[in-house]
C-alpha positions as CSV (number, residue, x, y, z in Angstrom):
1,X,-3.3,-19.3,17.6
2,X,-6.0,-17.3,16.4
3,X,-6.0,-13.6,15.6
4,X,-8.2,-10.9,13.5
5,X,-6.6,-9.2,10.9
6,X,-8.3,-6.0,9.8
7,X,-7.7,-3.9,6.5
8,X,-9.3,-0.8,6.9
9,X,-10.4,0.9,3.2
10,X,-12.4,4.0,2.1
11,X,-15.6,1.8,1.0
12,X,-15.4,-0.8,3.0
13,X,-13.5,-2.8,6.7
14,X,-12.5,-6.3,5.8
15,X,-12.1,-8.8,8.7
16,X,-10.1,-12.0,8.8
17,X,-9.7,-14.8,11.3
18,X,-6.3,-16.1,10.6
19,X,-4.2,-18.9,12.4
20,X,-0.4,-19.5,12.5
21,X,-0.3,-21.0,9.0
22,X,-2.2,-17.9,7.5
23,X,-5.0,-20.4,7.0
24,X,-8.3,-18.0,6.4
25,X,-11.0,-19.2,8.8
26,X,-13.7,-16.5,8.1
27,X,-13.3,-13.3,5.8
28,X,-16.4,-10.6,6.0
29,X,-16.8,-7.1,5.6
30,X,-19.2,-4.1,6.1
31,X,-19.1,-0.6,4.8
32,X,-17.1,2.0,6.3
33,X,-19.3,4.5,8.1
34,X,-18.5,7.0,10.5
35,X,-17.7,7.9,13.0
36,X,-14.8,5.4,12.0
37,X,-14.0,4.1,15.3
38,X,-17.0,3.2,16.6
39,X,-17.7,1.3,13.5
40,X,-14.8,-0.5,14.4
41,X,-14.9,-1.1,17.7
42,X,-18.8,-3.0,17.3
43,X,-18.0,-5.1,14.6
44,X,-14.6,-6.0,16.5
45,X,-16.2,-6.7,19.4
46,X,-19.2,-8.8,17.6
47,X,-16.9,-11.0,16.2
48,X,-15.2,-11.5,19.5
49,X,-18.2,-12.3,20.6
50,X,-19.0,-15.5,18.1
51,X,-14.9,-16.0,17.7
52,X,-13.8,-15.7,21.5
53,X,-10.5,-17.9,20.6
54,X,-9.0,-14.9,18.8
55,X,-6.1,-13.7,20.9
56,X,-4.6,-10.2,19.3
57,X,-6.2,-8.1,16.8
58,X,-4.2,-6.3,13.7
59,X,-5.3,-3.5,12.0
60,X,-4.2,-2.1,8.6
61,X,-5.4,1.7,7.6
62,X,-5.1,4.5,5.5
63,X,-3.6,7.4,6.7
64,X,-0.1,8.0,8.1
65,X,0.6,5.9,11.6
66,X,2.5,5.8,14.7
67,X,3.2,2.2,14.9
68,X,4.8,1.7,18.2
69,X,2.0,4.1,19.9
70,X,-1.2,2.3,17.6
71,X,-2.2,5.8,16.8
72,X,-3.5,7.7,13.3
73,X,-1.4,10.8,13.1
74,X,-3.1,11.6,10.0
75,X,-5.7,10.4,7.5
76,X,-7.0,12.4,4.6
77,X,-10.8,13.0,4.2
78,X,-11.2,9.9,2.6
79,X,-11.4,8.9,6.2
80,X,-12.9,11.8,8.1
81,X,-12.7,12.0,11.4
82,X,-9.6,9.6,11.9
83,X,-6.7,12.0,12.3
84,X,-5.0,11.7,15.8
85,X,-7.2,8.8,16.9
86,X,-5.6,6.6,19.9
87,X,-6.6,3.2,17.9
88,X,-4.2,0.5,19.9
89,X,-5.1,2.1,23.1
90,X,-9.0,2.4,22.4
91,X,-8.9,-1.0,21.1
92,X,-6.8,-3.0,23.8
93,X,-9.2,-1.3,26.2
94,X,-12.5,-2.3,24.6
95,X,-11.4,-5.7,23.5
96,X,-8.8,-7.0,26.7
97,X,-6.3,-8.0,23.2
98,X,-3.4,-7.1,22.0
99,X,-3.9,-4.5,19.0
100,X,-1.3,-3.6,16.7
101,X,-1.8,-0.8,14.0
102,X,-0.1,-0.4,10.5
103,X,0.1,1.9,7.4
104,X,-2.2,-0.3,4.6
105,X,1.3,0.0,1.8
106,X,3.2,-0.9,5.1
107,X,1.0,-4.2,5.9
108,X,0.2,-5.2,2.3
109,X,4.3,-5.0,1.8
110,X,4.9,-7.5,5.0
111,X,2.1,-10.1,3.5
112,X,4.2,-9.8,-0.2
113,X,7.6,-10.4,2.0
114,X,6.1,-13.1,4.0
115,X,3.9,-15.0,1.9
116,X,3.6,-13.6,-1.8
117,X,5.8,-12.0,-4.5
118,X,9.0,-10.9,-2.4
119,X,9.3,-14.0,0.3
120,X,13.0,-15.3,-1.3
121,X,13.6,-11.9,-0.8
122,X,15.4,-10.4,2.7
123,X,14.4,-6.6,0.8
124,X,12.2,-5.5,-0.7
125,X,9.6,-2.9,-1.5
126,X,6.2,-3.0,-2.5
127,X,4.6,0.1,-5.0
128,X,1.2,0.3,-5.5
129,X,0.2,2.1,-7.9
130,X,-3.4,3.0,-7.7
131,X,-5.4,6.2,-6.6
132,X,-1.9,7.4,-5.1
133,X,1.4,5.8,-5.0
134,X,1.4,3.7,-1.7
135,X,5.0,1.9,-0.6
136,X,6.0,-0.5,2.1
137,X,9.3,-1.4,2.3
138,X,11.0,-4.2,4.3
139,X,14.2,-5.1,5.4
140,X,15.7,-8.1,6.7
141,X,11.7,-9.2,7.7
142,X,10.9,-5.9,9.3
143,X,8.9,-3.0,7.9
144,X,9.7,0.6,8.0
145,X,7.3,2.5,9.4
146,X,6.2,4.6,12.0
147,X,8.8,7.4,13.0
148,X,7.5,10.9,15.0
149,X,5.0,11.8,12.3
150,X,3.9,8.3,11.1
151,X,5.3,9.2,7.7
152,X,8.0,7.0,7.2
153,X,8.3,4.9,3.7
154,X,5.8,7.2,2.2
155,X,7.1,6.9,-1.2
156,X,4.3,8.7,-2.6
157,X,5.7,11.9,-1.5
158,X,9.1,11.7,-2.7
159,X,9.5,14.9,-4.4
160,X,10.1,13.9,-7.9
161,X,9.9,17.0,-9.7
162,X,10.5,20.1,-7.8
163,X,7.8,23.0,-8.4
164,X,6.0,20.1,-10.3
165,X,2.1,19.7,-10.3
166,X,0.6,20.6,-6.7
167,X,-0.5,17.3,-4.1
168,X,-2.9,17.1,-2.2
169,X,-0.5,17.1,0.9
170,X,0.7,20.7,0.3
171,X,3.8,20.3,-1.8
172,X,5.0,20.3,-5.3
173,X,6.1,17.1,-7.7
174,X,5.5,14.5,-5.2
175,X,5.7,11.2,-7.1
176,X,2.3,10.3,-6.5
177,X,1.3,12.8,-9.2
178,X,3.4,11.3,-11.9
179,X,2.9,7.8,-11.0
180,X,-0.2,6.5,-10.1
181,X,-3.4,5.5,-11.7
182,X,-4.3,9.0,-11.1
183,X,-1.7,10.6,-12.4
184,X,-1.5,8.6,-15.6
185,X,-5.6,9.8,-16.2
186,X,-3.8,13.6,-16.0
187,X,-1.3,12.5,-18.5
188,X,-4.1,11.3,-20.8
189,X,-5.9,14.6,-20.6
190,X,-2.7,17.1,-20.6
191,X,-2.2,14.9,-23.9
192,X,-5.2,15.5,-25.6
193,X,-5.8,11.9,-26.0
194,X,-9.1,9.9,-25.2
195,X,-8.1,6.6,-23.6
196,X,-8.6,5.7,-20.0
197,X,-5.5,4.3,-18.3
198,X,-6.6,1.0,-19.0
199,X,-7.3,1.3,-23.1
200,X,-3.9,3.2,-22.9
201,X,-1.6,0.7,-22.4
202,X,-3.1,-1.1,-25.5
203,X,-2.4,0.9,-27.9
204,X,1.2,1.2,-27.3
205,X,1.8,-0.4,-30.5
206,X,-0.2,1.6,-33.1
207,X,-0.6,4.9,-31.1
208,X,2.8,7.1,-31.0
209,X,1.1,9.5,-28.4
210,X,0.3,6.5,-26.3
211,X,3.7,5.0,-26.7
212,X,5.4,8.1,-25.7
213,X,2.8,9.0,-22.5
214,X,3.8,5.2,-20.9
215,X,7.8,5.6,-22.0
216,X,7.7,8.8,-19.7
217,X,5.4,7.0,-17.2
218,X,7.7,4.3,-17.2
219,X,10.2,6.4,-16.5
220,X,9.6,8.4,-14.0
221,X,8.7,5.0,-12.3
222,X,11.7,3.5,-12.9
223,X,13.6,7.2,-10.7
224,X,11.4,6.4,-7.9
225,X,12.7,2.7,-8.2
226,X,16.6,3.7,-8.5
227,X,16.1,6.2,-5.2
228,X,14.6,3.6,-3.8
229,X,17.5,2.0,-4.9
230,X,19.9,4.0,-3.6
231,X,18.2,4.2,-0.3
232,X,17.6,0.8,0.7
233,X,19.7,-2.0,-1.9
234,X,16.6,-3.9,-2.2
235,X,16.6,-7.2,-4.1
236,X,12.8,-7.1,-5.1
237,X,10.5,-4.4,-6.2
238,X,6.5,-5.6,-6.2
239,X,4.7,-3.7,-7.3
240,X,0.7,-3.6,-6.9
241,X,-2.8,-1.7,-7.4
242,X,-4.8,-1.1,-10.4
243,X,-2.0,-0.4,-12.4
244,X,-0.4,-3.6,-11.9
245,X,-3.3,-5.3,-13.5
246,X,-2.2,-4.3,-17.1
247,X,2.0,-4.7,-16.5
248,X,2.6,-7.3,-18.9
249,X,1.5,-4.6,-21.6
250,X,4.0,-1.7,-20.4
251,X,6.9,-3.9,-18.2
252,X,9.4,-4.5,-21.0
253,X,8.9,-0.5,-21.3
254,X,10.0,-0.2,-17.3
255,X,12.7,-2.9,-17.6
256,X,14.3,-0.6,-20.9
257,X,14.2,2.5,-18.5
258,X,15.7,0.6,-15.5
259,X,18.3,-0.8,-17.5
260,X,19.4,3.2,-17.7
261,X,18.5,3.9,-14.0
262,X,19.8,1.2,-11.8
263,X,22.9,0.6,-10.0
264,X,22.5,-3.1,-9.5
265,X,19.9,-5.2,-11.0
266,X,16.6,-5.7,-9.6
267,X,13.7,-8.4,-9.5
268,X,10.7,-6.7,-10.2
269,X,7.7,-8.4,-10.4
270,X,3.9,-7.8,-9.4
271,X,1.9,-8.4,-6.7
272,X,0.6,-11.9,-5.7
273,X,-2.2,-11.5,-3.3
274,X,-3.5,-7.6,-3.8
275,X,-6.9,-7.7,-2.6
276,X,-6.1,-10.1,0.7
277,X,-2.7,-8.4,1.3
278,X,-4.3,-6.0,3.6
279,X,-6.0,-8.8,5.2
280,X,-3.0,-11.3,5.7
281,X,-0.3,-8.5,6.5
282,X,-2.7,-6.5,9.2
283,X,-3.1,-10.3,10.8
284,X,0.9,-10.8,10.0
285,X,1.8,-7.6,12.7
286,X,0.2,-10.2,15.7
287,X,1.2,-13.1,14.3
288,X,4.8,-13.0,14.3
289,X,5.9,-11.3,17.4
């Protein structure tokens, strides 16, 4: 069997044809333009066209999601327009395929459970750590996600510091503004110091400003892990986005603060397949069911 998995971003849709092995038989994108939906539906339906063995369709998006109903409860204006759109039911309409429709943390975790970083693992959550704090978290193969408001698993709002600095979604000390590639530029500023988040991280060793700006990132990072924790007993933590892409400076730093944090140990490791895990878990919510 053939299906499409989709991975829709702010920039840019990515489409995959992907068989039962997670074999990549074509992988092409276009911009995001708007309105979002019927951006989607053509290109969906001109690949059907060319590809008319493709038998279900998975789609990966911002936003917060319905699962079981296919439907964007909410989607920041990074996407405008895509709030409360019916996307399984629109779809399955246009197309005469089964659509399924994810959270992106949500479908990038299932691709790390199934075929990446966390696939020994029967738990296991997925950070990344990149504009905002996305999180997917899986258990015993399934993903958490949906519930009535399509926020479930969103780690990102975890209240970490109560009457903290203001989010975007209304509240106070969510966890996205203390860990995140985001967050860390705000550290950078509020400290007076020049570096960008990348430069940071490499002058841990003859900077004491720097070392002490990643020992508190690292450790407010390694609260949301112990919740998480606490929560759930996962086995493995992978964790992904931009800021992954410089962990083997500041890890040993997160290992020390976890060492103080957790109640069991955990593997934590980074993300294998970032850039196609959107891809590969969107295809991932058709192929296995």
């Amino acid at each position: 069997m053939k299906v499409l998995g989709v991975d829709i971003g702010g920039t840019k849709i990515r489409f995959g044809i992907i068989d039962d092995d997670y074999k990549v038989h074509l992988d092409t994108k276009v911009p995001t333009t708007f309105p979002l939906y019927d951006t989607l539906e053509n290109e969906i339906l001109n690949v059907l066209e060319k590809h008319p063995e493709i038998e279900r369709i998975g789609i990966g998006t911002h936003g917060f999601v319905d699962s079981k109903r296919g439907r964007v409860v909410y989607a920041t204006e990074l996407l405008p327009g895509w709030s409360n759109t019916e996307v399984k039911t629109q779809l399955e309409l246009a197309t005469n395929r089964r659509v399924e429709v994810d959270n992106d943390a949500n479908v990038a975790a299932l691709a790390e459970a199934k075929l990446g970083a966390a696939k020994d693992s029967e738990r296991s959550v997925c950070l990344t750590l990149g504009t905002g704090l996305g999180g997917g978290v899986i258990l015993d193969g399934y993903v958490v996600s949906g519930g009535p408001n399509g926020g479930a698993a969103e780690i990102g709002h975890m209240i970490l510091y109560p009457h903290g600095h203001p989010c975007p979604c209304g509240h106070n000390g969510c966890a996205e503004q203390y860990v995140s590639g985001t967050a860390l530029k705000r550290r950078i500023e509020e400290a007076g110091l020049t570096y960008t988040p990348e430069t940071l991280f490499e002058h841990i060793t003859d900077d004491p400003e720097a070392e002490a700006l990643v020992k508190a990132f690292t450790s407010d990072l390694a609260v949301v892990i112990s919740s998480l924790q606490a929560i759930f007993d996962m086995d493995t933590v992978v964790i992904g986005g931009g800021v992954s892409e410089s962990a083997d400076q500041w890890f040993d730093y997160l290992h020390d603060e976890l060492n103080h944090h957790l109640l069991n140990p955990i593997h934590v490791t980074t993300a294998q397949y970032e850039n196609d895990a959107g891809m590969l878990g969107a295809a991932s919510l058709v192929l296995d069911v």
